[in-house]
N, C-alpha and C positions, 0 to 999 in steps of 0.2 A: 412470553416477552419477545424470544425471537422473531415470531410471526410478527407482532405488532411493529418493531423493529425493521420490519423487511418492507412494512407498505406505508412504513410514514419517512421513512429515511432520505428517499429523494425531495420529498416535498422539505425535511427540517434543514437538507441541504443547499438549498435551490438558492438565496440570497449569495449564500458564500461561493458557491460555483457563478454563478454571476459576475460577479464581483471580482476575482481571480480565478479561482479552479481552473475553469475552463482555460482561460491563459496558459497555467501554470502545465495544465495537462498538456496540451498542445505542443508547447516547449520542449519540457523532459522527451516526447515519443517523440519527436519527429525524426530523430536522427536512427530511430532503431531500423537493425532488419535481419534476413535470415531468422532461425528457432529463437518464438519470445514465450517464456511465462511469466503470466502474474498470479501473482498468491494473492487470495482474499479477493475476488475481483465483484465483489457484492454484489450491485445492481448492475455493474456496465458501464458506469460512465466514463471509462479510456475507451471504449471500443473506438467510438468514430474519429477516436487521434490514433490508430495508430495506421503507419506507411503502408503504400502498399508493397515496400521493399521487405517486409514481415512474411515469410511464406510459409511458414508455422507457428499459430499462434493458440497456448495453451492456456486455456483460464479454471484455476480452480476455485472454489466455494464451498467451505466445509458446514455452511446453515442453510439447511436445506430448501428453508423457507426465503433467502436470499440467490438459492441457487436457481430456484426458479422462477424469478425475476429476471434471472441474467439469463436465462436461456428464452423468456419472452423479447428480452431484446434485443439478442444476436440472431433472433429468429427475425425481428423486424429490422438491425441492421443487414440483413441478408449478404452477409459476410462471408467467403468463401473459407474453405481450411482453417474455419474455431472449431476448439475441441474442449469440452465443459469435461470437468473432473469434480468429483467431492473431495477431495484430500485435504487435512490439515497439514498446513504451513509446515508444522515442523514435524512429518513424516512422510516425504513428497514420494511417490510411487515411482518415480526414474531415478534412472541409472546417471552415476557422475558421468558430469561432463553432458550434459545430454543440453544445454541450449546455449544461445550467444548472449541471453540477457534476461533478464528476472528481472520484473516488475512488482514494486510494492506501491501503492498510493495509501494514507490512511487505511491502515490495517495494521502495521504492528503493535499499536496501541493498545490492539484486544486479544492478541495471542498468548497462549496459555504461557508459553516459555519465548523469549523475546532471544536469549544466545542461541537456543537450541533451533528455533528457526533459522536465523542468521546462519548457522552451520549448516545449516541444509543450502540454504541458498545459496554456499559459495561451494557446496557439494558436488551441485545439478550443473554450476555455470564451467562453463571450458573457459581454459586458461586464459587473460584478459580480456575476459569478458565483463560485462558491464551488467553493477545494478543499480538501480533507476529507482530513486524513492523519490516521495515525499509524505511527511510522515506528521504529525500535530504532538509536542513535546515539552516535557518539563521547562517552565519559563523562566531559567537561570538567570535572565537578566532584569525581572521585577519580581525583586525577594517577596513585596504586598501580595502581589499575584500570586506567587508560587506558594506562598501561605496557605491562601483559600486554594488550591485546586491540592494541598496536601490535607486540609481538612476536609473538602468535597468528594476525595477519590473515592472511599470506601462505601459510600451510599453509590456512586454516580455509576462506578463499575457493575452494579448490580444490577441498576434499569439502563444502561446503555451497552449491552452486547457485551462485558467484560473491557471496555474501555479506562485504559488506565492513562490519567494525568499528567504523572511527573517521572515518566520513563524518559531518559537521558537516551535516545537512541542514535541519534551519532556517534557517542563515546561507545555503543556496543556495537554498532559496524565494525568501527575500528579494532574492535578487543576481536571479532570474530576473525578476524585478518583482513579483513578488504582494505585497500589502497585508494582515500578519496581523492579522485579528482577534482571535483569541484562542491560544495556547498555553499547554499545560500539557506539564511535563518531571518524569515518574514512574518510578519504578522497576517494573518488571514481575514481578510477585510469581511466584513457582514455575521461572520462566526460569535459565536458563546465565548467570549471574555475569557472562559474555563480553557480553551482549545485554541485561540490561538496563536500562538505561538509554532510556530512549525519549521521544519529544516527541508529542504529541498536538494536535487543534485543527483552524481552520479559517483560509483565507487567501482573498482573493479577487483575481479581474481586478480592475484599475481600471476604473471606470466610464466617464471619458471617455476 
């Protein structure tokens, strides 16, 4: 299922990147620079947003068969200073404090443990530093909706990569300790009705 996962994924994405994504990515990175990682960076599709004020830029991928997709494309972004890692999200192989920003785009929806990564990621980041999500979320504001993706989850996680529905992930930024700056909660234009729903923005470490 991973494999199959890994070589239909840009094609079942391609309308909804269309659509917004591509906006939406472009947006969130542009402001990043200095040491960046992103968790779960599946196929690649941040690579060609981000700055070239970025002069360390970490990507991991813990499905192998996704990891090497994203190393066909950072081979054909010919991108200088990427560096591919397999690590899961929530056992990141660096030292605290080790970047200025942590990138999630769609991925925490499928991580084993959704706080325990979040704790890692305000682990890795140095003091007021910024993480940079956008993320696809339980749709608090159409109870109809939110019905069906509470009866859909348990079949849907199983053929989509461990992809879970009605994860509140906002509300566990903030329980992890991050400080949001900004949020935006949009619907994802051209997407599965199921997925939707999504929160966008930026959170940081605390300073002191």
């Amino acid at each position: 299922m991973s494999w199959l996962m890994s070589a239909v994924y840009d094609r079942f994405m391609l309308a909804a990147e269309e659509a917004c994504l591509v906006e939406w990515r472009g947006e969130l990175l542009a402001g990043l620079a200095g040491e960046v990682l992103e968790i779960g960076a599946g196929t690649g599709a941040n690579l060609p947003h981000y700055p070239a004020a970025v002069t360390r830029l970490v990507l991991t991928e813990p499905d192998r068969h996704m990891l090497a997709r994203l190393r066909e494309r950072a081979t054909r972004e010919a991108r200088r200073g990427v560096e591919l890692r397999g690590a899961p999200s929530d056992a990141l192989a660096f030292p605290a404090a080790s970047f200025d920003a942590v990138v999630s785009t769609l991925v925490l929806c499928s991580v084993t443990d959704l706080d325990s990564t979040l704790r890692e990621v305000l682990r890795v980041l140095r003091p007021g530093g910024a993480f940079v999500f956008l993320e696809h979320v339980a749709a608090e504001d159409r109870p109809s909706r939110l019905l069906w993706q509470q009866r859909v989850e348990p079949f849907w996680k199983h053929i989509a990569g461990n992809c879970h529905l009605t994860r509140r992930t906002g509300a566990a930024i903030r329980r992890a300790g991050f400080e949001v700056e900004r949020e935006t909660r949009e619907s994802m234009r051209k997407a599965s009705p199921l997925s939707r729903a999504t929160i966008r923005g930026v959170a940081r470490k605390p300073a002191g």
